[in-house]
KERO-862447 format. One line per 3 residues: number of its first residue (from 1); their letters; for each residue x, y, z of C-alpha. Coordinates in pm, whole numbers, plus 50000, padded with zeros to 5 digits. Example, Ala and Ser with C-alpha at 12.3 -4.5 7.8 and 13.67 -1.06 7.14 Angstrom:
1> as> 51230:49550:50780 | 51367:49894:50714
END
This chain:
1> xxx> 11518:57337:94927 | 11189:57194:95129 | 11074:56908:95003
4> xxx> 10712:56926:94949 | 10397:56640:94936 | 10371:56590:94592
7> xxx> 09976:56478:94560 | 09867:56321:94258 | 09484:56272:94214
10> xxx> 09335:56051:93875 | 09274:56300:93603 | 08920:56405:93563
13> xxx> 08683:56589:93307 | 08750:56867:93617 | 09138:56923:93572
16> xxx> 09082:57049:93153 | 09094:57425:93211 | 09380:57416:93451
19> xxx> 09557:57159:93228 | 09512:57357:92943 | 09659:57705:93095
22> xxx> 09972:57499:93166 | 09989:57307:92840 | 09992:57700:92683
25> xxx> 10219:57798:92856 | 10451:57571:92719 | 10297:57586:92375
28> xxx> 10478:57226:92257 | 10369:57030:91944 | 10427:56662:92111
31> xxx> 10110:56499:92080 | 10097:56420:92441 | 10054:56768:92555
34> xxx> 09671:56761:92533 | 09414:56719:92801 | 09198:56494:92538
37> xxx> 09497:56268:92496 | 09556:56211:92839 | 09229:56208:92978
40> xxx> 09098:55920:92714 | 09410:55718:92783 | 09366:55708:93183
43> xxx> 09248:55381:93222 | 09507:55241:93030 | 09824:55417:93125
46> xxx> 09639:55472:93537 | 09696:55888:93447 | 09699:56050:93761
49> xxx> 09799:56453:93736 | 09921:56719:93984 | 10073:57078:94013
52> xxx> 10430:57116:94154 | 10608:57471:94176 | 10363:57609:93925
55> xxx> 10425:57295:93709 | 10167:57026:93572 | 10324:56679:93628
58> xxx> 10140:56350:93502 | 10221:56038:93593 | 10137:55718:93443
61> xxx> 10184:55340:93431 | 10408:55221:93171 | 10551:54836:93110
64> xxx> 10499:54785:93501 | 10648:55141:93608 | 10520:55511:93692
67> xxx> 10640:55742:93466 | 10596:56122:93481 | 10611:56382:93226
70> xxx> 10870:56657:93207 | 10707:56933:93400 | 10498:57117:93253
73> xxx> 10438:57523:93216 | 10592:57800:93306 | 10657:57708:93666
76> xxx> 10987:57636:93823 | 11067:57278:93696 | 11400:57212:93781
79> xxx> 11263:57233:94175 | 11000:56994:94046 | 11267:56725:93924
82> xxx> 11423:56753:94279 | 11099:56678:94473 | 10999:56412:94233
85> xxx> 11419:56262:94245 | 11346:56280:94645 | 11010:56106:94600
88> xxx> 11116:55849:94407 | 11437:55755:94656 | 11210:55780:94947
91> xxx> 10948:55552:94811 | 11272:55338:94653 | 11128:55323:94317
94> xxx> 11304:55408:93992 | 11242:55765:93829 | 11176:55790:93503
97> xxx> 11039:56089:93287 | 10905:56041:92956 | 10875:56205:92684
100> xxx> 11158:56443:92699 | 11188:56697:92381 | 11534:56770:92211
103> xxx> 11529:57095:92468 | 11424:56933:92778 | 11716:56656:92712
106> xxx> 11988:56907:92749 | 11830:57138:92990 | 11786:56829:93241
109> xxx> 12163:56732:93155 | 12246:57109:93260 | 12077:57079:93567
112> xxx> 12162:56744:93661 | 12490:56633:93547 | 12576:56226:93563
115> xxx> 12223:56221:93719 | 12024:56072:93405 | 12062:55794:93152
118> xxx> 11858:55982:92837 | 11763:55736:92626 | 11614:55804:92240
121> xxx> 11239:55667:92247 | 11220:55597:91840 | 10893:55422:91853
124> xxx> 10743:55788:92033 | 10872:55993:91748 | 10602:56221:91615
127> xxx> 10532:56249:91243 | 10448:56617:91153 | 10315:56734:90810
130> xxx> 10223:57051:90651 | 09893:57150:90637 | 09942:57215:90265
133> xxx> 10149:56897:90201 | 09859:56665:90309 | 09574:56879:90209
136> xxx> 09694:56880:89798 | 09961:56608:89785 | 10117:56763:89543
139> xxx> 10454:56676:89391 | 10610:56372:89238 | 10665:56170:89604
142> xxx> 10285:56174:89624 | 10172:56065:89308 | 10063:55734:89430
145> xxx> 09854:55898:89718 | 09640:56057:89458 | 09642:55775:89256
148> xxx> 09500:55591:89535 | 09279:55880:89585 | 09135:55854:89220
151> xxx> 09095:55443:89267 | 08819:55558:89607 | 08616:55788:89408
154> xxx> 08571:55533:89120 | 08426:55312:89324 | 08119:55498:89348
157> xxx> 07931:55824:89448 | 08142:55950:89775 | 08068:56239:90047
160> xxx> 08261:56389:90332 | 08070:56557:90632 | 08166:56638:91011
163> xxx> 08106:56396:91247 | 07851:56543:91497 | 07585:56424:91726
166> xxx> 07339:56348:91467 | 07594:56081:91307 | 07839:55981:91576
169> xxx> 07633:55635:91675 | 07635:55544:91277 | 07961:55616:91320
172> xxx> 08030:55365:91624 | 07849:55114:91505 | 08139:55114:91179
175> xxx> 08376:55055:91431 | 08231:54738:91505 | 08238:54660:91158
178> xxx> 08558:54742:91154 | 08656:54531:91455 | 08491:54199:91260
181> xxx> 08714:54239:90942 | 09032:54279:91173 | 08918:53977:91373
184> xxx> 09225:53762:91219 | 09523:54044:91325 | 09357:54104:91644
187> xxx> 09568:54199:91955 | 09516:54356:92317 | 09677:54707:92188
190> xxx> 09361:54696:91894 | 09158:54567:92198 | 09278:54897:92431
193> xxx> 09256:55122:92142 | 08896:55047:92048 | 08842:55091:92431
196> xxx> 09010:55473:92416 | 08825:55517:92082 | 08496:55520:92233
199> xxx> 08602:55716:92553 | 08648:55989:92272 | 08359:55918:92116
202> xxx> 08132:55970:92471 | 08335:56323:92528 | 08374:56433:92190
205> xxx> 08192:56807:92302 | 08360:56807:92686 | 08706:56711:92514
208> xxx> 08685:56965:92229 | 08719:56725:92024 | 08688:56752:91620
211> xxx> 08579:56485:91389 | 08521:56383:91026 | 08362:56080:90785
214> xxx> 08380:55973:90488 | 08066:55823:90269 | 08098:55582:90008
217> xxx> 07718:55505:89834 | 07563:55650:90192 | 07774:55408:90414
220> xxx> 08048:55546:90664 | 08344:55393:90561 | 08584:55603:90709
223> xxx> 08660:55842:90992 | 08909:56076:91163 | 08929:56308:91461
226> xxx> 09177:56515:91621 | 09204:56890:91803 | 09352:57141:91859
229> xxx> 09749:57102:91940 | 09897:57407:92011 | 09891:57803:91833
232> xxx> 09980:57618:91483 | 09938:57230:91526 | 09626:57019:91496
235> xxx> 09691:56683:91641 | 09504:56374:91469 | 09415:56103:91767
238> xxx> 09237:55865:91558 | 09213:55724:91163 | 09003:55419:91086
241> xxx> 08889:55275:90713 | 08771:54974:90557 | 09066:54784:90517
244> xxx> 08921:54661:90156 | 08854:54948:90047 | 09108:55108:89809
247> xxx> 09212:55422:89874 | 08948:55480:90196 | 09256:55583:90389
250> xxx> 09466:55843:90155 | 09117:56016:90098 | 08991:56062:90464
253> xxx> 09334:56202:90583 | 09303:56463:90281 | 08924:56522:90307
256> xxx> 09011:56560:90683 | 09300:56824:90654 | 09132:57031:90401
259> xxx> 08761:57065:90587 | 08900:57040:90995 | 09250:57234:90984
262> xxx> 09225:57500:90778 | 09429:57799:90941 | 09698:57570:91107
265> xxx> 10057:57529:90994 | 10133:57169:91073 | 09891:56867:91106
268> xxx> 10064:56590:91371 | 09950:56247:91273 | 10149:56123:91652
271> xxx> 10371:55830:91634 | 10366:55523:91484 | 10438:55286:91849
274> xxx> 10706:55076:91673 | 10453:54911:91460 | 10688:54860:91150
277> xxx> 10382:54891:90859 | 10214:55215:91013 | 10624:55352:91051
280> xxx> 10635:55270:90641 | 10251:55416:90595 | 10353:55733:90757
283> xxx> 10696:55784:90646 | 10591:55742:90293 | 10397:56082:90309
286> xxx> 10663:56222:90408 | 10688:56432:90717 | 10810:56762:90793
289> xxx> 10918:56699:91131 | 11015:56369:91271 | 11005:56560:91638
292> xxx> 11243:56314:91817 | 11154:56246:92176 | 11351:56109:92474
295> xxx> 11343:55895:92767 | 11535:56011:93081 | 11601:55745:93402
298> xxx> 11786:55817:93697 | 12099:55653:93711 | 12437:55635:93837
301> xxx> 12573:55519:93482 | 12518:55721:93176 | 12552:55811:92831
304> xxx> 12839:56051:92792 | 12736:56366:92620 | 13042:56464:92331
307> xxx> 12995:56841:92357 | 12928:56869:92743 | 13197:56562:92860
310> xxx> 13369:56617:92534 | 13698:56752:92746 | 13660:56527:93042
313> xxx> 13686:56208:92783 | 14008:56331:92669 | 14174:56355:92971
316> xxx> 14068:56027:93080 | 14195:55928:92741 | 14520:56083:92721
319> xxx> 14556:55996:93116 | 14470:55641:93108 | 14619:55593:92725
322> xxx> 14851:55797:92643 | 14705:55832:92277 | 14737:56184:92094
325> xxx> 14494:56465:92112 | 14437:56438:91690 | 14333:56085:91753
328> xxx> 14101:56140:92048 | 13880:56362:91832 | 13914:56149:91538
331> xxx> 13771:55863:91743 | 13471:56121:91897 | 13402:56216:91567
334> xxx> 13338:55956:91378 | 13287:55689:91614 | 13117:55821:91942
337> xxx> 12747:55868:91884 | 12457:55984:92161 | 12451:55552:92254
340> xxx> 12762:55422:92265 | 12991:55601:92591 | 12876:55503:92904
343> xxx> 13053:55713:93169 | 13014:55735:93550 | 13020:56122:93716
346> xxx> 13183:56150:94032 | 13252:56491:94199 | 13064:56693:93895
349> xxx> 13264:56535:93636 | 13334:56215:93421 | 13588:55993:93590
352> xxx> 13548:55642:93459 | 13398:55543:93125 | 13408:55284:92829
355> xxx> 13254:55283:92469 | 12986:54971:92334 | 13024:54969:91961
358> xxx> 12813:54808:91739 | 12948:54508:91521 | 12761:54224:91433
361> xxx> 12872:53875:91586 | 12817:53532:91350 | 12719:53239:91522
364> xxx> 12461:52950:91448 | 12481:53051:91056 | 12320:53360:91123
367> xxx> 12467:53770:91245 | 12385:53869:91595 | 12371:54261:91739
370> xxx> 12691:54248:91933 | 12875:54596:92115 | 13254:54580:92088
373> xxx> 13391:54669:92444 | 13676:54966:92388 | 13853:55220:92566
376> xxx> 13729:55071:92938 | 13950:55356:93155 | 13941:55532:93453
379> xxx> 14105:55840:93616 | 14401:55722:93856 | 14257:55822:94176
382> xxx> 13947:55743:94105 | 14055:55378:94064 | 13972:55076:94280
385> xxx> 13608:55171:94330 | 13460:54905:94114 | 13373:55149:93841
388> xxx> 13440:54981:93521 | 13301:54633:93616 | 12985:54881:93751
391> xxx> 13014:55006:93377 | 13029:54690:93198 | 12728:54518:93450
394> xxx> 12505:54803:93362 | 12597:54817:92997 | 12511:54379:92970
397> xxx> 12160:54483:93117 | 12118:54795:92906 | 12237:54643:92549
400> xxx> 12115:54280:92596 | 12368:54141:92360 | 12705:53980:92365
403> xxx> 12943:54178:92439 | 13304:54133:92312 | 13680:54251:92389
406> xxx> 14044:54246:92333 | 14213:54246:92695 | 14523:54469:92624
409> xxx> 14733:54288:92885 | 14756:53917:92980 | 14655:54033:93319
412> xxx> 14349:54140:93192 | 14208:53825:93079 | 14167:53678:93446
415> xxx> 13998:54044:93562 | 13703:53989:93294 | 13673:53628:93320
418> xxx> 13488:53736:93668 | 13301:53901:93504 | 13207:53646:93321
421> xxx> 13367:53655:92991 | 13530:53377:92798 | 13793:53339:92568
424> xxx> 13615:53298:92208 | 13849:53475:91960 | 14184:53254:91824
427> xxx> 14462:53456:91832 | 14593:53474:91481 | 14982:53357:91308
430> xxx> 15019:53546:90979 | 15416:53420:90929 | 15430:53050:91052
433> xxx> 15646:52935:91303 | 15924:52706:91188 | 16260:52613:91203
436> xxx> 16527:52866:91123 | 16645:52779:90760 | 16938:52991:90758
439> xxx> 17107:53262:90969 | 17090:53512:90703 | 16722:53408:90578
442> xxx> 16517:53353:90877 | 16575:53358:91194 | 16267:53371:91500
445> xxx> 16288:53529:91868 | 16014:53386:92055 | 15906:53571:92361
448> xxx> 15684:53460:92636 | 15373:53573:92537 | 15315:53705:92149
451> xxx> 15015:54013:92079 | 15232:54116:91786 | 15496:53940:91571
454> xxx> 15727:54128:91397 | 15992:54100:91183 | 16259:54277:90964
457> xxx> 16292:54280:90583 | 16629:54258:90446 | 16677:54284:90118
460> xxx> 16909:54007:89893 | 17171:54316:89837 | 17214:54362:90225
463> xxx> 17444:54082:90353 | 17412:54173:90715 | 17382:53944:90964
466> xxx> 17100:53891:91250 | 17300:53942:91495 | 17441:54275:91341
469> xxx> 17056:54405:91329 | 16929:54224:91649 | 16931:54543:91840
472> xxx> 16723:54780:91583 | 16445:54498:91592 | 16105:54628:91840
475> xxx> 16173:54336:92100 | 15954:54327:92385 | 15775:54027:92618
478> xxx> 15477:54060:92354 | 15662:54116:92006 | 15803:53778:91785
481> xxx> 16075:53912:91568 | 16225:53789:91284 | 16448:53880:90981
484> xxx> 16438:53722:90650 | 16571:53754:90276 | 16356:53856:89958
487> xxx> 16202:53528:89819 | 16314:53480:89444 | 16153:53660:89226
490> xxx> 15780:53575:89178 | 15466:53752:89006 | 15388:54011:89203
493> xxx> 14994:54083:89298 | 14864:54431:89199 | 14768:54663:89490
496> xxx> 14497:54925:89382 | 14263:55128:89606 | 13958:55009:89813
499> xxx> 13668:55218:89944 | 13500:55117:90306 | 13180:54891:90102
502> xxx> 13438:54695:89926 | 13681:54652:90193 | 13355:54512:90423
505> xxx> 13235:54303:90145 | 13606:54111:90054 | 13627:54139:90450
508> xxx> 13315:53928:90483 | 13354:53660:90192 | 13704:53556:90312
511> xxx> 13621:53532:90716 | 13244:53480:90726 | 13236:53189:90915
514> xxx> 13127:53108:91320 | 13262:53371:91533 | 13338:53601:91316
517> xxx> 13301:53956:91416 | 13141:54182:91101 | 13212:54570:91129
520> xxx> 12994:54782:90929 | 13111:55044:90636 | 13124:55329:90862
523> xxx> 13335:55179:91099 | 13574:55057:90825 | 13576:55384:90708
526> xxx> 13713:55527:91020 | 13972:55236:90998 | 14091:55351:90720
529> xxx> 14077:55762:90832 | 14316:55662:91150 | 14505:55395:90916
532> xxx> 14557:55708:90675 | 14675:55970:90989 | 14969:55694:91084
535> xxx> 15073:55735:90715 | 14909:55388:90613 | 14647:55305:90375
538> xxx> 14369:55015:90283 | 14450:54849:89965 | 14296:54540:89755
541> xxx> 14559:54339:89597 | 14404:54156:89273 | 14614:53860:89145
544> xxx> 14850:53931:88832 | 14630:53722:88633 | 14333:53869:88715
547> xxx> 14440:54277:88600 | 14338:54271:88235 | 13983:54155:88332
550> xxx> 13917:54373:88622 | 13586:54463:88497 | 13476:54106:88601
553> xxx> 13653:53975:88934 | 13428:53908:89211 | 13565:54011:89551
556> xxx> 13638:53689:89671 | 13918:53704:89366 | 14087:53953:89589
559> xxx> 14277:54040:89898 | 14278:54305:90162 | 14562:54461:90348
562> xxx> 14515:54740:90550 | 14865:54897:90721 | 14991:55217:90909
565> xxx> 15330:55336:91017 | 15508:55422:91307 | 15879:55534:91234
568> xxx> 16075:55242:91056 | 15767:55009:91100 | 15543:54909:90902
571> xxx> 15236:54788:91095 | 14992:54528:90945 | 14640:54619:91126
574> xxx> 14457:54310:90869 | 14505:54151:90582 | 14336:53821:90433
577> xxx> 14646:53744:90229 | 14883:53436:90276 | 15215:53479:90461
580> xxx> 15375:53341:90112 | 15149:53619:89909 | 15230:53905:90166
583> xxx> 15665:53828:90113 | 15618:53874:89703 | 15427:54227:89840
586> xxx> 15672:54322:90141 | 15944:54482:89899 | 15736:54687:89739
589> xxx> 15518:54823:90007 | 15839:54846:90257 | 16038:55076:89976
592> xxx> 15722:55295:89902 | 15648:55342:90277 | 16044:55416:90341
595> xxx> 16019:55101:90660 | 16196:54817:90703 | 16001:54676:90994
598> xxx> 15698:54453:90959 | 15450:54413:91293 | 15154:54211:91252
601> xxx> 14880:54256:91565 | 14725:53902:91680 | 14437:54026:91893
604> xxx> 14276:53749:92149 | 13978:53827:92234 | 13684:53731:92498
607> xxx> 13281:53677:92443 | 13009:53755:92697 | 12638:53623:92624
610> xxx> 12325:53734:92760 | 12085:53517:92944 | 11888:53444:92638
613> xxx> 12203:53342:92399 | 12394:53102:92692 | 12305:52808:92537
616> xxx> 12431:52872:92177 | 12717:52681:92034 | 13002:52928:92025
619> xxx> 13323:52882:91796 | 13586:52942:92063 | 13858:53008:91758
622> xxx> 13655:53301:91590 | 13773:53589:91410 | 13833:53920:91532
625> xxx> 14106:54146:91467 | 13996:54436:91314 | 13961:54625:91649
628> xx> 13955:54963:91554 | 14162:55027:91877
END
């Protein structure tokens, strides 16, 4: 393909009716497919506009950056990507595209595969209402809008009328008003908006533009105006009211919707811009649509897509890891969402990738967003290309927080201590290491280095010897074996079921302390599905003396033990009970699983900190071992 001069020019009262022919075409409902919007906004954002292979792009000024729009119309817009991909890497400056619709996300991943990070933009998210909806508020969810409603027109005689040249300077001089009795909360975005306000207010006829007040004993005390969105969308740009004035705001959204929209399907009342009260104000009306939109940036490193790299992940699974097909989907199920795979493309395909899970990390007496490092792999012959440190670098600039891992070799640890990680996580002894007391009651193998310890139950009947079952024990350089006898008989704790809430909150009460590493209910939950598929289970063991008052015991009363199995072995994955308390259990659990081998994981684990946490204290003997791996 040529590449063409792309040739941007500031947006001007000029470009509406060719803007307005390509914003048709594409017909969308995003409130940022108006001229109006864009065209009031310019001096803000620096909108400049331009038309590409029958496309209208807009770019803007964002945090710093140009941005451009997803091209726009019914021109050819994957050639307009390309020139603006080649403009971008001639002028060296990153390209990003904002906002991206649910459509546009996986037609640019279609085009360009590997080529994009896509990114959700929550704080862009446009709340959509019916037209009805607002206009009666009827139901039970609304009854405190009209309530509200009926508070405003008790305080005194009330009118609503279109705002029109006759009463648009009454109506900017309540803006001022206005401005005075926000004076306390007052901020450069209320500063920029009042500036964009009044560019509306000076175009209201060139822009199209439709308003309405509201009068309370003659005064304005309230206003809104919008246009036109799209064949069944008006789009509301601004809403301002007394903020002492009860009910002002309910009633001029109605009153608005019921004189100014009649004949449209939906009402868009745009997005809320991350301000956490407006996000509650509009999401207590409850939309219709919450129209998601996206943020796409050129990158070499990106978010792995499950249906489109879906069979490229297992390979590099099953290559790298050996693990089981059944698994592999269990784990993109439940645990791979549209954030949390980063994945390199080389050669049209995924070749290297690794998953950033989110846990929550205590430290300084208070939880931290953390991302659990997992499944870092890449295909053989793709290997020693730097691609899963390029991975994890990208991922500590994209995430911001600590990150944390498990090496799963010893080798390992020195390979991401370059990278900057430390050790922070203890690695844990569940049967203590002592002297043997007896051949026939315990005896311990120690290897050289010790991930798992593991040992064999023998019953008081069986009066074999170690060194007749020494060779059935799982004995490798990172397994500590040992065999011992039944303790005498002792009152046993009573096992009963746990779901994923209780599990987290037991979890939390017996290891909550600096560095520990919280996993959320989901995540148990998954735990517990892949626990379940090895033919083990989560249980809560409650104290003998504690089963005829169940009704009462607080979780801290109880244990946890969650286990899976693997032949003859019976794998402890976590548990917060005592060696001593796990031996009166072992007999039990070993004849109902039919095993006779006990493995207990001790995972060591590392910490990375961003920039802003490096001075924090950190335990260096937290708690991690619930891996999920």
């Amino acid at each position: 393909m040529k590449m063409t001069d792309v040739k941007f020019h500031e947006i001007t009262i000029q470009d509406k009716k060719w803007m307005d022919e390509k914003f048709a075409e594409d017909d969308r409902n995003a409130c940022e497919y108006t001229f109006a919007n864009n065209f009031i906004w310019r001096k803000v954002y620096q909108v400049e506009v331009a038309e590409l292979y029958g496309c209208l792009l807009v770019r803007f000024v964002e945090q710093g950056e140009h941005c451009y729009s997803y091209p726009i119309g019914a021109g050819d817009k994957k050639a307009a990507i390309t020139q603006l991909l080649f403009l971008c890497q001639k002028e060296k400056r990153p390209f990003i595209m904002s906002p991206l619709s649910e459509e546009d996300k996986k037609q640019l991943s279609e085009w360009f595969p590997g080529r994009f990070l896509i990114e959700k933009d929550r704080d862009g998210y446009d709340y959509i209402y019916s037209r009805e909806k607002l206009a009666t508020l009827a139901g039970k969810k609304l009854h405190g809008k009209r309530n509200h409603i009926a508070r405003f027109k008790d305080g005194g005689d009330w009118s609503y009328e279109p705002l029109t040249g006759e009463n648009l300077e009454e109506c900017r001089e309540m803006t001022y008003t206005w401005i005075r009795m926000r004076s306390e909360k007052w901020n450069e975005e209320m500063e920029e908006e009042i500036q964009v306000l009044h560019e509306a207010f000076d175009h209201m006829q060139e822009l199209e533009l439709t308003g309405g007040i509201l009068r309370q004993e003659g005064q304005i005390v309230a206003f809104s105006i919008g246009e036109r969105q799209n064949t069944d969308t008006f789009v509301v740009h601004f809403e301002k009211a007394y903020p002492d004035m009860q009910g002002a705001y309910p009633m001029i959204n109605q009153q608005f919707v019921l004189h100014a929209c009649e004949g449209y399907t939906y009402v868009n009342r745009e997005d809320d811009t991350g301000d956490l009260g407006l996000r509650k104000a509009k999401l207590s009306y409850y939309p219709d649509i919450l129209l998601k939109k996206y943020v796409a940036r050129a990158s070499r490193v990106v978010y792995a897509d499950k249906e489109k790299d879906g069979e490229q992940i297992q390979k590099i699974w099953q290559t790298c890891f050996g693990d089981e097909e059944g698994d592999i989907a269990l784990y993109l199920q439940h645990r791979m969402t549209d954030d949390n795979m980063l994945v390199i493309y080389e050669d049209g395909k995924a070749v290297s990738m690794a998953s950033f899970l989110p846990v929550q990390y205590y430290v300084n007496g208070e939880y931290q967003a953390a991302r659990y490092v997992y499944a870092v792999a890449t295909l053989p012959e793709y290997r020693r290309r730097g691609l899963a440190r390029e991975i994890l670098e990208f991922a500590k600039a994209e995430y911001d927080e600590p990150l944390i891992l498990a090496p799963a070799e010893e080798s390992l640890f020195s390979y991401y201590e370059r990278m900057g990680f430390h050790k922070a996580f203890a690695k844990r002894t569940l049967f203590p290491e002592r002297e043997p007391i007896s051949s026939e009651e315990w005896a311990v193998k120690r290897p050289a280095s010790g991930n798992i310890q593991a040992a064999e139950w023998l019953p008081d009947r069986q009066q074999q010897s170690r060194e007749s079952q020494a060779g059935e024990l799982p004995v490798s350089d990172d397994v500590q074996a040992a065999e011992w006898h039944t303790p005498a008989a002792q009152t046993m704790d009573m096992p009963e079921s746990v779901t994923p809430e209780e599990y987290v909150k037991i979890r939390d009460a017996h290891y909550e302390t600096e560095g520990y590493v919280r996993w959320d209910a989901a995540a148990v939950s998954y735990a517990m599905e892949l626990a379940a598929s090895c033919g083990g289970a989560a249980i809560a063991v409650v104290p003998e003396n504690e089963s005829t008052r169940r009704e009462q015991p607080g979780t801290e009363e109880k244990d946890i033990l969650m286990y899976e199995k693997e032949g003859e072995t019976l794998g402890i994955i976590e548990t917060t009970l005592s060696a001593s308390k796990l031996e009166q259990l072992l007999p039990e659990l070993l004849s109902e699983t039919g095993t006779r081998t006990v493995a207990y994981r001790q995972m060591e684990g590392m910490l990375w900190l961003p920039g802003s946490m490096r001075n924090l204290k950190v335990n260096r003997e937290g708690y991690l071992n619930l891996t999920l791996g």
